[in-house]
C-alpha positions, 0 to 999 in steps of 0.5 A: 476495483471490481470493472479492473480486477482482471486487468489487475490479476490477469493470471488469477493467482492465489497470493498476492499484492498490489501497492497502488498511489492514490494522488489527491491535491487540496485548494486554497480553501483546503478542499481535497480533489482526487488525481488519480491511481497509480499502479507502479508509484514512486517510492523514493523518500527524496531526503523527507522524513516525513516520506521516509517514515510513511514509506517504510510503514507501508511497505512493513505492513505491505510486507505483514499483510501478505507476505508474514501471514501466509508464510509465518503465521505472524498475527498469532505470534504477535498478537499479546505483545503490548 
């Protein structure tokens, strides 16, 4: 990440995120080979709930990380929920 990291904020700004796709494949006997990273992944669902639920928590947290914390101070307001 560091070798890329001018590639992936050229204009250095101060607040910001990437979603990047991690591509992995398993074999026949289940071991896990990594593909490749991509900068602009598909989000679609394609009707799978599966993809439906793991995309909708990234792009919340996505969301929380960035965009909640530098605007609403939204970890302490939530902090003592449970």
């Amino acid at each position: 990440m560091l070798g890329v990291k001018r590639k992936l904020d050229p204009h250095r700004r101060h607040h910001g995120f990437e979603i990047l796709g991690f591509d992995f494949m398993l074999d026949e006997n289940l071991k896990l080979y990594f593909i490749e990273i991509n900068n602009n992944p598909a989000l679609g669902t394609f009707g799978c709930k599966a993809l439906e639920g793991a995309i909708f928590a990234m792009r919340t947290d996505a969301w929380n990380l960035s965009v909640n914390k530098l605007f609403h101070n939204y970890e302490d307001k939530n902090i003592n929920k449970n």
